[in-house]
N, C-alpha and C positions, 0 to 999 in steps of 0.2 A: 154203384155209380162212381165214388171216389177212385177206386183200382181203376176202372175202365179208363176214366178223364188221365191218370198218370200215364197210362199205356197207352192213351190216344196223343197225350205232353208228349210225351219221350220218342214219338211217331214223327209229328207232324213239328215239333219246337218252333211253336206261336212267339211271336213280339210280344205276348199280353195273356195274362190268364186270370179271366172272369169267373170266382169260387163264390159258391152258395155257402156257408157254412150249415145248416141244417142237411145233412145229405142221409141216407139211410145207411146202416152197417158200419160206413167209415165217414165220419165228422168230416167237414173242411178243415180245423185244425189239423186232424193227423193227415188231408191230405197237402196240405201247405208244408207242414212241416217234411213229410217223404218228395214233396217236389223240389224243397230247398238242399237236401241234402243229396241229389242227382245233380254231378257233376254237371252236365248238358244243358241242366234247367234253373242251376242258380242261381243264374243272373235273371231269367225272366220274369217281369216284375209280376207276382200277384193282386191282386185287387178283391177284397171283400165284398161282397153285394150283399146284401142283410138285413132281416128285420131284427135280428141283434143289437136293439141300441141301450140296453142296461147300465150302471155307472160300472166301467173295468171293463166293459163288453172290448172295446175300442181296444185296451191297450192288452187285452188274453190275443184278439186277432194279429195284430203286431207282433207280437211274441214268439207266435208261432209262423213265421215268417210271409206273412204278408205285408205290401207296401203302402198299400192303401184302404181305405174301410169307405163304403157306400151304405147309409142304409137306406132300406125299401121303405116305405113307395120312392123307387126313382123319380127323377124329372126329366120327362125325356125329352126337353127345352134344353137341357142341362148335361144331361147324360154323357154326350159325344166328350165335349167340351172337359169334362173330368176326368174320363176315361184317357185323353189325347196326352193330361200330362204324365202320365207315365210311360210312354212309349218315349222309343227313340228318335229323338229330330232325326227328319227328311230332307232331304233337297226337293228343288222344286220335280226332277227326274225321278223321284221316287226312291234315291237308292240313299243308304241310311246315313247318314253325317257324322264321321267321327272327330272328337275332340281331342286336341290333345292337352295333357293335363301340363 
């Protein structure tokens, strides 16, 4: 699953990318880490979803270059709402708003 999700990244180069870290064969950490290190995909933000919530769980998933840590059960009162600040502000046209620094 982890290879395919890189090869589907590296395809399709989503706003956002929703990682399980329990995956079979290849962890979410090793695939956070091989999507950080793809030019194409550095910048797009990870986001951990997770019933990983051990003490150090948090800061292994960070490390390994994810931006954000969710753990499971989500809320999915909630969910949209968490996920939205990682993305890149919008105009109300949909097209993406850059800032300058």
């Amino acid at each position: 699953m982890g290879k395919t999700g890189i090869a589907l990244a590296r395809q399709i180069k989503p706003d956002l990318i929703l990682l399980d870290i329990q995956l079979p064969v290849m962890d979410g950490y090793a695939v956070a880490r091989e999507l950080t290190k793809n030019g194409d995909l550095q910048d797009v933000p990870i986001v951990a979803v997770t019933s990983y919530a051990m003490v150090g769980d948090r800061e292994r998933i960070l490390a390994a270059g994810c931006r954000g840590y969710l753990e499971k059960p989500i809320n999915p009162a909630t969910f949209v709402a968490e996920i939205e600040q990682y993305l890149p502000a919008r105009t109300p046209n949909g097209m993406q708003e850059c800032i300058a620094p």
